[in-house]
KOLROLO-124290 format. One record per residue (C-alpha): residue in three letters; x, y, z. Coordinates in nm, 2 decimals, decimal comma. Layout:
N
 residu      x      y      z
    Ala      X      Y      Z
...
# end
This chain:
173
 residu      x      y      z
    Unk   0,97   5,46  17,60
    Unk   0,76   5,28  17,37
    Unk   0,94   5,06  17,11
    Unk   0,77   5,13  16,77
    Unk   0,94   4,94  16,55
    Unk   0,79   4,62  16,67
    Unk   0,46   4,73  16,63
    Unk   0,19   4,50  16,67
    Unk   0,42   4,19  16,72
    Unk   0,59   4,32  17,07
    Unk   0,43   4,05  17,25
    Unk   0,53   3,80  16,99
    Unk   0,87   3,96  16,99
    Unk   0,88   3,93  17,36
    Unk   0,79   3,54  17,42
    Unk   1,03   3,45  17,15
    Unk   1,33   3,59  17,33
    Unk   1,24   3,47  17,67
    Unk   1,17   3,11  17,49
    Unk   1,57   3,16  17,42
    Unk   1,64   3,26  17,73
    Unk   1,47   2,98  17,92
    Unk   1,63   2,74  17,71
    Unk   1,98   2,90  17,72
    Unk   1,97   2,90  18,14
    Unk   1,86   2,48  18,09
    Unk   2,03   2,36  17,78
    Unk   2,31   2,22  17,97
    Unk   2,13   2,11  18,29
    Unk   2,06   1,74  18,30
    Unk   1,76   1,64  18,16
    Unk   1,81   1,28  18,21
    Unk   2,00   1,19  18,53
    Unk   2,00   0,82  18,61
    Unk   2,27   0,88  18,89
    Unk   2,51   0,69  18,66
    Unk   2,44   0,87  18,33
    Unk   2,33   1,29  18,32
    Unk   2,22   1,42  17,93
    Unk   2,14   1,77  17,86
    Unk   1,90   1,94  17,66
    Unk   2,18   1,94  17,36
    Unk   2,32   1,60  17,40
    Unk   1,96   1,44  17,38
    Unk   1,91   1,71  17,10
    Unk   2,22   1,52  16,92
    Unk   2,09   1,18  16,98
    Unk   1,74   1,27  16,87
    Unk   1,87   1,37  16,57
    Unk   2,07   1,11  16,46
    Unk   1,83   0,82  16,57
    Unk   1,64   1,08  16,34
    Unk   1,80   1,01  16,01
    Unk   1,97   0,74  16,01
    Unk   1,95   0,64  15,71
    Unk   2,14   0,96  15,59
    Unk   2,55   0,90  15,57
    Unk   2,60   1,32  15,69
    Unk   2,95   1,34  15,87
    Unk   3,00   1,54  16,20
    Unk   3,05   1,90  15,99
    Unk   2,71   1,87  15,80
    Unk   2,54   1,77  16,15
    Unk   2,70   2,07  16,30
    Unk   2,58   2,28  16,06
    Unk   2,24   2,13  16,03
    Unk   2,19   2,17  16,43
    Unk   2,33   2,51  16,45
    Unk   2,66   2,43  16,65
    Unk   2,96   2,55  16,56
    Unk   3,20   2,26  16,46
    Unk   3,40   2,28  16,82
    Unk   3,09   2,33  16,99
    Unk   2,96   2,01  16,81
    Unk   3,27   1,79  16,84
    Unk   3,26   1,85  17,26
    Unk   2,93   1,72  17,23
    Unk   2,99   1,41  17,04
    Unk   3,33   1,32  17,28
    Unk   3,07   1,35  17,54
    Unk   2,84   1,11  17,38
    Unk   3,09   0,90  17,27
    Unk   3,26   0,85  17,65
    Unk   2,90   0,80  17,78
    Unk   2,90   0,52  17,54
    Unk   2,55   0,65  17,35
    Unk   2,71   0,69  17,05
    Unk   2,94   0,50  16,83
    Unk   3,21   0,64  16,57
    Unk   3,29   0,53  16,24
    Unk   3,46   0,63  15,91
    Unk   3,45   0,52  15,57
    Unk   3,71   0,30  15,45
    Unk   3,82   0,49  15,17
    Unk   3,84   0,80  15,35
    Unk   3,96   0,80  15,74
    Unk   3,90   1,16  15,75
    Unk   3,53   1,14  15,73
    Unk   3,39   1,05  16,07
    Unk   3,04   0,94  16,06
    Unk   2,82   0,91  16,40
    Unk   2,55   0,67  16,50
    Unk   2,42   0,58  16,79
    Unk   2,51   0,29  17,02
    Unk   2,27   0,00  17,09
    Unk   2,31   0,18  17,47
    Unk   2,21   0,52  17,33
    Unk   1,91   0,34  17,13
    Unk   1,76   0,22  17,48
    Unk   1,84   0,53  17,66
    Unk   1,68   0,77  17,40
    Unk   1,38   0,56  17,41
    Unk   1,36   0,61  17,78
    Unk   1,40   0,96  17,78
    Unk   1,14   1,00  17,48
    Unk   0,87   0,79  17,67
    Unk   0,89   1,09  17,91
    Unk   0,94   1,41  17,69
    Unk   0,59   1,29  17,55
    Unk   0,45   1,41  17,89
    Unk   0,63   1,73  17,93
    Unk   0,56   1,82  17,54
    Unk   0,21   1,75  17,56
    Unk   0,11   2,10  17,61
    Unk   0,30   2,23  17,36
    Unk   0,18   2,00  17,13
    Unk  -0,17   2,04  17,18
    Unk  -0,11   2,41  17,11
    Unk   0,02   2,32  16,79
    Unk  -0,28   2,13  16,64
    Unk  -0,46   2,42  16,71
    Unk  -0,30   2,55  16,44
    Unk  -0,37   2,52  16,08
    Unk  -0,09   2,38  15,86
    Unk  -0,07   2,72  15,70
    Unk   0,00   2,90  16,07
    Unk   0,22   2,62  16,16
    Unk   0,43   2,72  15,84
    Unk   0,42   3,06  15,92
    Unk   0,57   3,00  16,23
    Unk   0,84   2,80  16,11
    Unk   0,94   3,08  15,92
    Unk   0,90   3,33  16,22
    Unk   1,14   3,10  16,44
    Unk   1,39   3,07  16,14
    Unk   1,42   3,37  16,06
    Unk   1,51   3,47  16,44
    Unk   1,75   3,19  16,41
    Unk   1,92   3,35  16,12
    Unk   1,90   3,68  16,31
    Unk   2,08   3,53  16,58
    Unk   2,38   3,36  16,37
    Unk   2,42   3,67  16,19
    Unk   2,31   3,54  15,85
    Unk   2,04   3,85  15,77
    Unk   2,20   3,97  15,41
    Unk   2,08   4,32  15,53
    Unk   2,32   4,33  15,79
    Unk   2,63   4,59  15,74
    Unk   2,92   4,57  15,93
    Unk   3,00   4,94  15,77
    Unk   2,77   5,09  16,01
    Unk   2,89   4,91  16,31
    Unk   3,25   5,04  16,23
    Unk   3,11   5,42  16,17
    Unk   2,98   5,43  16,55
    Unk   3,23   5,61  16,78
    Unk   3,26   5,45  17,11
    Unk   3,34   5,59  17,43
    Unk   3,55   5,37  17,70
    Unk   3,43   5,35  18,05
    Unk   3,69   5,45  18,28
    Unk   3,68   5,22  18,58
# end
């Protein structure tokens, strides 16, 4: 059966979703393993960014949302990085409530470690990406983003009347 309503962009369509597929089966596999001290894809994501912007004062709900994490999902992540000693946690003085993350002198040195490496595995991917032209690279910014909003369920197009109007039939085991 030939899937029309891709059109031209099957191909496109295709390497996008097994991009998030590849990542999905790694993002919690060790990336770093020192024997003492295992990061995954999302806990160096976490560390990257806050080494990242620094100089912002975002607390942990803003970086959730900014990363895509759901505020549990995010929190886990931070306990983790916390008890690995990579990041440190604070909160402002006039308001205990509002936890603010940065990283450790430890998570300083280890991120530096791991980056001197991730330069050498990115390298392909990066030389890709000057091939394009600012204008393309835009473009594809928008492509991925709007998949991610796909995915979070953000497209203002989407009606949840139509999902409730199909009948379903149980599977009798």
């Amino acid at each position: 059966m030939k899937l029309e309503w891709m059109g031209r962009h099957r191909n496109s369509i295709e390497a996008i979703i097994k991009m998030c597929n590849a990542y999905t089966a790694i993002s919690y596999m060790p990336v770093i393993s020192t024997g003492e001290l295992e990061l995954s894809p999302n806990e160096i994501q976490v560390l990257e960014y806050l080494l990242e912007n620094e100089e912002r004062r975002d607390n942990m709900s803003v970086i959730a949302e900014r990363l895509q994490y759901s505020k549990s999902a995010f929190s886990k992540l931070v306990k983790q990085l916390v008890s690995k000693k990579l990041l440190d946690r604070f909160h402002e003085a006039n308001n205990s409530k509002n936890v603010i993350i940065r990283p450790s002198k430890f998570g300083r040195k280890v991120y530096k470690e791991y980056a001197e490496s991730a330069a050498l595995r990115w390298k392909p991917i990066l030389d890709n990406m000057d091939k394009l032209s600012e204008k393309d690279e835009e473009s594809m910014i928008d492509v991925i983003t709007a998949f991610t909003n796909l995915c979070n369920g953000q497209v203002e197009k989407y009606n949840q009347k139509e999902l409730e109007e199909i009948d379903l039939i149980k599977i009798e085991e």
